[in-house]
C-alpha positions as CSV (number, residue, x, y, z in Angstrom):
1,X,-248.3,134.4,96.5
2,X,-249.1,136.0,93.4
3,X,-252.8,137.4,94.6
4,X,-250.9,138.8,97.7
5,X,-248.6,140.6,95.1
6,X,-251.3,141.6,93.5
7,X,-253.0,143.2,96.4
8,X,-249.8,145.1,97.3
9,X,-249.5,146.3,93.8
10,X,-253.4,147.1,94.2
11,X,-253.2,149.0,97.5
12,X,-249.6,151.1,96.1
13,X,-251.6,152.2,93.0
14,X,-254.2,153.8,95.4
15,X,-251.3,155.6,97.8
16,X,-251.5,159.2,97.6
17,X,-248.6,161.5,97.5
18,X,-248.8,161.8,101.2
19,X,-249.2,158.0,102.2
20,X,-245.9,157.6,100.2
21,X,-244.5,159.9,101.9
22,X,-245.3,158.6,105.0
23,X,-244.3,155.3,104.5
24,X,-241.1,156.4,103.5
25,X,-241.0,158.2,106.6
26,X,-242.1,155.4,108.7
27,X,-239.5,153.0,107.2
28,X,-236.2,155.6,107.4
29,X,-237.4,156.9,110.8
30,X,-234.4,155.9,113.4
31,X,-232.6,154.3,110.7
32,X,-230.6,157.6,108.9
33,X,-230.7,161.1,110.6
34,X,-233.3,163.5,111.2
35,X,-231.2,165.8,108.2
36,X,-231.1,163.1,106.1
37,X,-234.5,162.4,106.5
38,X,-235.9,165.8,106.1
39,X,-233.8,166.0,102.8
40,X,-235.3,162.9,101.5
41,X,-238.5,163.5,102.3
42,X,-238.1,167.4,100.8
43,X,-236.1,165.4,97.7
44,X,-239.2,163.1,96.9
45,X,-241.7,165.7,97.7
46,X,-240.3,168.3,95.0
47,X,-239.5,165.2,92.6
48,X,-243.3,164.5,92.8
49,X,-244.7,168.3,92.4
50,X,-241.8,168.4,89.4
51,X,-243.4,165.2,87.7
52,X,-247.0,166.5,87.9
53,X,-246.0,169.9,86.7
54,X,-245.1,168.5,83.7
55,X,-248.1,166.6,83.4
56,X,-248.3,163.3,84.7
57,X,-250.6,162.6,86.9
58,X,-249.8,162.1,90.8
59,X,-250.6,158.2,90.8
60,X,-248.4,157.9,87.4
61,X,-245.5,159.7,89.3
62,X,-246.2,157.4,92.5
63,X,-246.1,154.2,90.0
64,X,-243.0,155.3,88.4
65,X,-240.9,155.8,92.0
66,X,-242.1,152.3,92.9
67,X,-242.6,151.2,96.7
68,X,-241.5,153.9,98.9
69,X,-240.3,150.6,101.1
70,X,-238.2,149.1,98.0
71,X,-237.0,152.9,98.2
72,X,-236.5,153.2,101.7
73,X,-234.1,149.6,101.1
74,X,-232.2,151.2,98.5
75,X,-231.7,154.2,100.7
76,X,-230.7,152.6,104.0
77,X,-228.1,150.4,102.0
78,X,-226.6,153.1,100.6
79,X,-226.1,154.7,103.8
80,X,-225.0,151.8,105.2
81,X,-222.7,151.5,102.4
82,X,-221.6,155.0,103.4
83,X,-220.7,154.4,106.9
84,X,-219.0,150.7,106.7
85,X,-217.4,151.2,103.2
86,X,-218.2,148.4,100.0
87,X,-221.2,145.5,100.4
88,X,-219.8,141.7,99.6
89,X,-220.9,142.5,96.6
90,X,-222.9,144.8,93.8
91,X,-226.5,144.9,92.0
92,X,-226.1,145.2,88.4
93,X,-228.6,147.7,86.8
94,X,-228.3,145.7,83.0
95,X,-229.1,142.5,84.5
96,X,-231.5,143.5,87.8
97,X,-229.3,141.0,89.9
98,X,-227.0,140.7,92.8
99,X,-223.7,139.7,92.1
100,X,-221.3,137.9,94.7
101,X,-217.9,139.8,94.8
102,X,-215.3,138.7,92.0
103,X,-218.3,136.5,90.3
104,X,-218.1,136.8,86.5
105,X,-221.4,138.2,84.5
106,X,-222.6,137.4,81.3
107,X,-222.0,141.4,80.4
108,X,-218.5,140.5,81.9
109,X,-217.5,137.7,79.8
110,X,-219.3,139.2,76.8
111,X,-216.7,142.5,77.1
112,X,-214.4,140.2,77.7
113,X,-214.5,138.5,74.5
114,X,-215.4,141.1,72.5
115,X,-212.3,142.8,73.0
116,X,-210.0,139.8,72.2
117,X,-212.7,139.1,68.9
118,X,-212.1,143.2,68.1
119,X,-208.4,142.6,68.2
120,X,-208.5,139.7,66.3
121,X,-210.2,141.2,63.7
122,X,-207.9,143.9,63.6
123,X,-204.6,142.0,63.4
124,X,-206.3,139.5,60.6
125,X,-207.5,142.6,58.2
126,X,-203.7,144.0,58.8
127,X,-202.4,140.5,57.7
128,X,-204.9,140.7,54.6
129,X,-203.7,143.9,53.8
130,X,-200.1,143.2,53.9
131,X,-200.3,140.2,51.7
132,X,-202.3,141.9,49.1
133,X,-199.6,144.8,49.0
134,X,-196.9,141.9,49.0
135,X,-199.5,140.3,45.9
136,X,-199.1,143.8,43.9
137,X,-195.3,145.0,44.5
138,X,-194.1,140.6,44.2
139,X,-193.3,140.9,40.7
140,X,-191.5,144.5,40.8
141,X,-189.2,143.1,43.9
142,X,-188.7,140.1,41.6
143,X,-187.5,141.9,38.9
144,X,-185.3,144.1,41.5
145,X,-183.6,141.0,42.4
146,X,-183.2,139.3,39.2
147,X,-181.7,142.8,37.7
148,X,-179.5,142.8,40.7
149,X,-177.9,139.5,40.2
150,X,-177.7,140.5,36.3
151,X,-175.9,143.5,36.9
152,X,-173.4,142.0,39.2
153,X,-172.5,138.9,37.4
154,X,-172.5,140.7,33.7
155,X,-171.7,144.2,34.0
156,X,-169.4,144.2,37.6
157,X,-166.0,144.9,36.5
């Protein structure tokens, strides 16, 4: 299994800018448009010529896009995507993984208690603030009172 990957990886790394584009070709062809399929092709084409204008080399542009089939996948799901409206579920770039609709990441439940953890943070320093105001103004609301009850049991009429 792996020396079979490694022969794909092998034979991709030796794919000219033309064999990709055939192959990418040869995998949308019937599946999306003619129009979308010219656009494509015109898309990667430029995207290549771009790359190597600004100086990478036509095999490092090739190895950065990937397999023009893995491409070609992406592609048709989006389109399909397009016509039928939402798949069952979602890929998740941060994670590389497909996720059943309504099942819970880890980025999901790490958001999720980050939030709460944020809040909580936020309601404890307002707690410790407010006591060590009530710690510094104590003894001049204790004399308030106690000058209070002086004044009204010695010097009310």
């Amino acid at each position: 299994m792996i020396l079979s990957d490694r022969r794909k990886e092998a034979d991709r790394n030796k794919m000219n800018k033309e064999q990709f584009l055939n192959t990418l070709e040869e995998c949308l062809s019937g599946q999306i448009d003619a129009a979308d399929l010219r656009d494509t092709l015109r898309y990667y084409r430029e995207y290549i010529e771009e790359e190597e204008q600004h100086g990478k080399t036509e095999q490092e542009v090739l190895q950065s896009l990937g397999s023009p089939r893995l491409i070609a996948h992406s592609i048709l799901d989006a389109h399909e995507e397009a016509v039928h409206g939402s798949p069952e579920g979602y890929y998740d770039s941060e994670e590389s993984d497909f996720h059943e609709e309504g099942e819970v990441t880890l980025s999901d439940r790490i958001r999720y208690y980050g939030i709460r953890a944020a809040i909580l943070a936020v309601i404890l320093a307002l707690l410790v603030i407010s006591f060590m105001v009530l710690k510094i103004l104590f003894p001049f609301i204790l004399l308030a009172i106690v000058a209070g009850w002086i004044y009204r049991h010695f010097f009310r009429d």
